[in-house]
C-alpha positions, -999 to 999 in steps of 0.1 A, spaced: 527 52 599 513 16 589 509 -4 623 503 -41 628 477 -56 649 479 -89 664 447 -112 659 436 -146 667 418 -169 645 391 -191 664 368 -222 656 336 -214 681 306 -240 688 328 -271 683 358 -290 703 376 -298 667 398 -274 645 378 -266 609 347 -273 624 324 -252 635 319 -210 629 353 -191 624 358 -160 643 392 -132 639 396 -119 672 422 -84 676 425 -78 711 439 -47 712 421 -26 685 428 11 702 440 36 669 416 15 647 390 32 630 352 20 621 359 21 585 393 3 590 375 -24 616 349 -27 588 377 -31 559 393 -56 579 360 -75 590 355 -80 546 394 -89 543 391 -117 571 358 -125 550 341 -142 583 307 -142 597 320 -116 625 353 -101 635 356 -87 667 378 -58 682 385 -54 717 397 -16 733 410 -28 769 412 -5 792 430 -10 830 420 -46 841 396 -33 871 379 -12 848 375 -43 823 365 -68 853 339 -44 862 324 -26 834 335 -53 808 359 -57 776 346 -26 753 343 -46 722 330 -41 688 315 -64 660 313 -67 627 305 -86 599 313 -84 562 280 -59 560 278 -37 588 284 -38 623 261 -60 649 252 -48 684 254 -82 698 265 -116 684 262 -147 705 294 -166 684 315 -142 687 307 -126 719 318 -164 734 350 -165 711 365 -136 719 354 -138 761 370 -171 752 403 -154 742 404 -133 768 400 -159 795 425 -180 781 448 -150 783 442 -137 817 432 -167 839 396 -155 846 369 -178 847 346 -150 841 347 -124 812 323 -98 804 319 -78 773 307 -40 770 288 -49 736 259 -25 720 233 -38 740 248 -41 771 268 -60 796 275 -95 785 286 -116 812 308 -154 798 315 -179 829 338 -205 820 343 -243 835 359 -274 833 335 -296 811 346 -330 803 380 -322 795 376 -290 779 369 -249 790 330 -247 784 317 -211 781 282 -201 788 271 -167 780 243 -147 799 216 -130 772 194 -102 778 158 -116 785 138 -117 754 118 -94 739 89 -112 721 75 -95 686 54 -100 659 33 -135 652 46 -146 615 16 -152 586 22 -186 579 14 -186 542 34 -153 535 62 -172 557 62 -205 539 59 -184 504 88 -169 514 110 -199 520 95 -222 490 74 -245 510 39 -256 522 20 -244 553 24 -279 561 56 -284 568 55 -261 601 53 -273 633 18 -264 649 31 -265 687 37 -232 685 36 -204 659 69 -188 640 72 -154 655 97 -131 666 121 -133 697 155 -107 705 180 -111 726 196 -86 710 190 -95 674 155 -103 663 151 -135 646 119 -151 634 122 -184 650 102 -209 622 93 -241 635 95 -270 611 78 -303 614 110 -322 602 146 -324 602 151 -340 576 127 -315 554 151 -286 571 178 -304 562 164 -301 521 157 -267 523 171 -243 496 153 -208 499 160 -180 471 176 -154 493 162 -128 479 128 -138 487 137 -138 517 154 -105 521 120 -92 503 96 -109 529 119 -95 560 113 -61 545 79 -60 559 84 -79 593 101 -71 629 131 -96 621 163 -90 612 171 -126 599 145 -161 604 162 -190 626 150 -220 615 141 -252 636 131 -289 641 131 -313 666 151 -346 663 157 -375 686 195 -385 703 217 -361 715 209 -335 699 173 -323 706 171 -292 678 184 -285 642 185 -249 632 195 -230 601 199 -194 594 204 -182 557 215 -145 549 231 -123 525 262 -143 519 246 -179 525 244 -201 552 259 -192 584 273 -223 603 260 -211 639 242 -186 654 244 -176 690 225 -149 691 195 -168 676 202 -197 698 187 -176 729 155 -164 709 152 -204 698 156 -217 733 131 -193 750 105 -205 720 113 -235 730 104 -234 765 75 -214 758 61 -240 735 67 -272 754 102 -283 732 119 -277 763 122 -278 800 126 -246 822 161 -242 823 163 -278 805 203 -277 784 190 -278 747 221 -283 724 213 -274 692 233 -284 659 239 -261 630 259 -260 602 258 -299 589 250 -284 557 275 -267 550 305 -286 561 311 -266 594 291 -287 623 285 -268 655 270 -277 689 254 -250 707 242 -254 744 211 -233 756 186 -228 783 161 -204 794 139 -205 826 99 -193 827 89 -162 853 51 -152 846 47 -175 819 77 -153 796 109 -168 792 142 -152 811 175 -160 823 188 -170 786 224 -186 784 238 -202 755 273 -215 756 295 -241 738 336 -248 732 361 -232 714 393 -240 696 423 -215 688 434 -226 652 461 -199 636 471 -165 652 493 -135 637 497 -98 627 478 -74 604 496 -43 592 475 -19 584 482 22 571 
């Protein structure tokens, strides 16, 4: 017997409708299958879509919102976008200022505040996990530019929170801002590393004190929150940042879809910890699925 799902459509990473990273949210996803979650995840056609399996609300306050997440190819065991969206959601539809998800890699904890008019989110990462130092000539090969153009503070390598991402460090935003890598040399050259996808960032003056970028499979994604945390901690490891300085970060200028994200990280030992990357959301269209 088809049944119909209610969803929610989200902007995340921005205070204005059509800006900033689109997330489906179905908050009550119990009878749904992985197959189905992942047919639905390509039909919505999104960076993620996210499906929450509540169970009673002391449970959920406690152990967290069981939640899954998927993208058009495959499911991800954490996401930073929509990990905040959906706590978002949830917050919004309970009254809670706090919101935890039972994600893949754990517990993710979302507080939310009053922040100058608005409900500001601010998500707590698992502590990094700090990988493999990047070649610099295979790296800049890779993405169609000279050794040059890196930033020497500190070099690329790879950081997790969850999802490892070669954080790239590039002497320019406006050079970032003219990059066009071939995707499939890229997709060849992470073959053969620790990283999953490269984040890529500069330093620029004014408000916001980092530009990032993050190419994969189906182009450009307009914000990444779960390479915002691996950024942040390189950041404060390499002298971009203050211990638990607020870094907001914009992404997705290029492609039409700005977003702001807010991050910080503190040093114990000389490693980075205590990770949080937060931002705003906007609810822009909700309805019903039916699916067989």
């Amino acid at each position: 017997m088809a049944r119909a799902y209610r969803f929610v459509w989200l902007d995340v990473f921005t205070r204005s409708r059509l800006k900033g990273n689109q997330l489906a949210v179905f908050p009550d996803a119990h009878g749904l299958s992985a197959d189905t979650m992942q047919q639905i995840a390509r039909e919505t056609h999104l960076s993620e879509t996210t499906f929450v399996f509540p169970r009673d609300p002391a449970t959920d306050a406690r152990e967290g919102y069981p939640t899954r997440i998927f993208a058009v190819f495959g499911e991800m065991p954490f996401a930073g976008q929509p990990t905040l969206g959906t706590a978002w959601h949830l917050a919004r539809a309970t009254g809670q200022s706090e919101v935890a998800l039972a994600v893949p890699v754990g517990r993710i904890p979302v507080r939310f505040r009053a922040r100058d008019g608005d409900s500001f989110g601010e998500m707590d990462q698992p502590d990094p996990v700090l990988g493999s130092v990047h070649n610099p000539r295979a790296l800049a090969e890779a993405l169609g530019v000279s050794v040059e153009e890196f930033d020497r503070s500190g070099p690329a390598q790879t950081i997790s929170t969850g999802v490892p991402f070669g954080v790239v460090p590039f002497r320019s935003a406006d050079r970032l801002a003219s990059l066009r890598p071939e995707w499939s040399r890229l997709e060849t050259y992470l073959r053969g590393t620790d990283a999953k996808f490269l984040y890529l960032i500069a330093r620029r003056d004014g408000a916001h004190r980092a530009v990032a970028r993050m190419f994969f499979s189906g182009g450009e994604d307009p914000a990444t929150g779960s390479a915002a945390g691996p950024a942040v901690a390189w950041m404060v490891l390499h002298g971009w940042a203050r211990p638990d300085e607020e870094v907001v970060i914009a992404q997705g200028d290029a492609v039409l879809r700005p977003s702001r994200i807010h991050a910080r990280a503190r040093l114990e030992g000389g490693r980075p910890v205590g990770v949080r990357v937060g931002g705003y959301c906007v609810p822009v269209l909700e309805g019903t699925l039916t699916v067989p």
